[in-house]
ROSEFI-21998 format. One record per residue (C-alpha): x, y, z; residue number from 0; residue in three letters. Coordinates in steps of 0.2 Angstrom, whole numbers. Example, Ala and Ser with C-alpha at 12.3 -4.5 7.8 and 13.67 -1.06 7.14 Angstrom:
2
<site><x>62</x><y>-22</y><z>39</z><num>0</num><residu>ala</residu></site>
<site><x>68</x><y>-5</y><z>36</z><num>1</num><residu>ser</residu></site>
END
This chain:
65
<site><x>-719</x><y>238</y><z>-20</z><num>0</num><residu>unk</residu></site>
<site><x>-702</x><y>243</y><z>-27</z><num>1</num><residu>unk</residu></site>
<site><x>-689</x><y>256</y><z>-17</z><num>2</num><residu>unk</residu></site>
<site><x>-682</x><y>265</y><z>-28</z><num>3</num><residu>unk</residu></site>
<site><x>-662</x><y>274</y><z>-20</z><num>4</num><residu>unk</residu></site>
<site><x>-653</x><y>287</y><z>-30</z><num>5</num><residu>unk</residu></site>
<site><x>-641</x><y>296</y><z>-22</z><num>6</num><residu>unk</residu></site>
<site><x>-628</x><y>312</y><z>-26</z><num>7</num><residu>unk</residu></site>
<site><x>-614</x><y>305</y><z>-37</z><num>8</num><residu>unk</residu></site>
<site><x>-620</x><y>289</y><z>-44</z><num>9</num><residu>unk</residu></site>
<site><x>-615</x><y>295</y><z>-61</z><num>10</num><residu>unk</residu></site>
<site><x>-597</x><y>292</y><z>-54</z><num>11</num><residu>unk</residu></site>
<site><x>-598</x><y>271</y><z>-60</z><num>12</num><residu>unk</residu></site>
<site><x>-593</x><y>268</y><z>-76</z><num>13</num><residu>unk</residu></site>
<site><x>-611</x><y>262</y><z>-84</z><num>14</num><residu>unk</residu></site>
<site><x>-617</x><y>278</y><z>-76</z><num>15</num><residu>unk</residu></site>
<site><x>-627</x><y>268</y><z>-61</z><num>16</num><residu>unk</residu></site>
<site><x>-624</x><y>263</y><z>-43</z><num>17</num><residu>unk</residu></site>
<site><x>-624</x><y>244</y><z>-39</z><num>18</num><residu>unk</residu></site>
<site><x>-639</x><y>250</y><z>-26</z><num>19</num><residu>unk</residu></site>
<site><x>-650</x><y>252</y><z>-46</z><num>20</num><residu>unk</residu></site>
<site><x>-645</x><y>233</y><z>-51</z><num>21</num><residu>unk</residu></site>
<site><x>-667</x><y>232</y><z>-52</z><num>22</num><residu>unk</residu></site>
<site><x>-675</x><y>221</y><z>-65</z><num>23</num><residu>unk</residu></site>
<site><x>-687</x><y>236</y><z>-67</z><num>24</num><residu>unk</residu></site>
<site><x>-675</x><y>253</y><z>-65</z><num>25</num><residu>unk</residu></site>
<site><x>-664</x><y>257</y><z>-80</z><num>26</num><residu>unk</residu></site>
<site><x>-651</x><y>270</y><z>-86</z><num>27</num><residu>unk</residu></site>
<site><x>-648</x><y>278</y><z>-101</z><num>28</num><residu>unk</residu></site>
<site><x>-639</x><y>291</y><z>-108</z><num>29</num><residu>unk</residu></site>
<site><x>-648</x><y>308</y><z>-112</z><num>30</num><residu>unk</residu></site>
<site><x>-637</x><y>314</y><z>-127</z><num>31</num><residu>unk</residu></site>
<site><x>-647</x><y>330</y><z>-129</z><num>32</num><residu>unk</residu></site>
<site><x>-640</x><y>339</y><z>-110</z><num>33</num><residu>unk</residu></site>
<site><x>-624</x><y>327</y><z>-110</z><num>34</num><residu>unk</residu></site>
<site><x>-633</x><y>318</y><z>-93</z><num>35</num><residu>unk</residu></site>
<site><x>-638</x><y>300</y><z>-89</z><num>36</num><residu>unk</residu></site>
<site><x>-653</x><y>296</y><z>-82</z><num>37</num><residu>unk</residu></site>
<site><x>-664</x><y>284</y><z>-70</z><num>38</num><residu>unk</residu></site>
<site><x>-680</x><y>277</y><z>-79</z><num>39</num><residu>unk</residu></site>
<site><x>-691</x><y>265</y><z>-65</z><num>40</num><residu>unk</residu></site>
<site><x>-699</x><y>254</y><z>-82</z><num>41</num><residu>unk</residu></site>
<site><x>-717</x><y>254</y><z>-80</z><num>42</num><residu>unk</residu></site>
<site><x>-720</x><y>272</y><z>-75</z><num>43</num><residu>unk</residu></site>
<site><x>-718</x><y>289</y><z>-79</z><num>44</num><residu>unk</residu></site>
<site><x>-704</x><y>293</y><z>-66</z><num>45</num><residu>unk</residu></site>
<site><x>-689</x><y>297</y><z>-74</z><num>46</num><residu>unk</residu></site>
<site><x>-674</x><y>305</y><z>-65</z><num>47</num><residu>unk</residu></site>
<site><x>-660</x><y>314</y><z>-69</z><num>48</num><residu>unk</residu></site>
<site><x>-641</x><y>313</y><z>-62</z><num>49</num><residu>unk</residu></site>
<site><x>-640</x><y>319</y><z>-45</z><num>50</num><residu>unk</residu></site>
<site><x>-658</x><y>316</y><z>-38</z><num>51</num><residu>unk</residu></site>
<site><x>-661</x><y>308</y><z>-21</z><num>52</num><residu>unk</residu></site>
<site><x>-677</x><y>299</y><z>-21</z><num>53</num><residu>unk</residu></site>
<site><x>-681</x><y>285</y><z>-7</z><num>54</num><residu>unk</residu></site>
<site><x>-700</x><y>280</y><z>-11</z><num>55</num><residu>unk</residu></site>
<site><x>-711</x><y>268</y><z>-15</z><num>56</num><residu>unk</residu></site>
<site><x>-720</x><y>263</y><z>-30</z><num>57</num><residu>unk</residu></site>
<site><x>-737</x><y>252</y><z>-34</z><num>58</num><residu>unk</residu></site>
<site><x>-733</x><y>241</y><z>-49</z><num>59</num><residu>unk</residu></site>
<site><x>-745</x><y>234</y><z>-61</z><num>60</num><residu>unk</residu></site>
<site><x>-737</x><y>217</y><z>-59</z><num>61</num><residu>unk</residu></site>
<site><x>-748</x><y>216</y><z>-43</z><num>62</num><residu>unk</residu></site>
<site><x>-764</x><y>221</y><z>-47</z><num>63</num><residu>unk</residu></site>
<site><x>-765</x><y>210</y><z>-62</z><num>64</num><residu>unk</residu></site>
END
């Protein structure tokens, strides 16, 4: 299980995430297209856009292999 935090404003760091997102399986990027980064969890379908609160789990595949 992975717990994912966003909060409000983390667009406000330089490389458009928080410290809090420094996961091996959460990464940002920049969506050009409505001038907005976002929050991918790598593995899934969940992807977040800037100002989202989320505090949830997750079921990876890593551990059901």
């Amino acid at each position: 299980m992975y717990k994912l935090l966003i909060w409000e404003g983390f667009t406000d760091y330089a490389d458009g995430c928080s410290p809090a997102l420094e996961l091996e399986n959460v990464k940002c990027w920049y969506g050009g297209t409505n001038d907005t980064w976002y929050i991918e969890l790598v593995g899934s379908s969940l992807v977040l856009p800037k100002g989202t609160l989320v505090i949830e789990e997750f079921q990876t595949t890593e551990e059901t292999q």
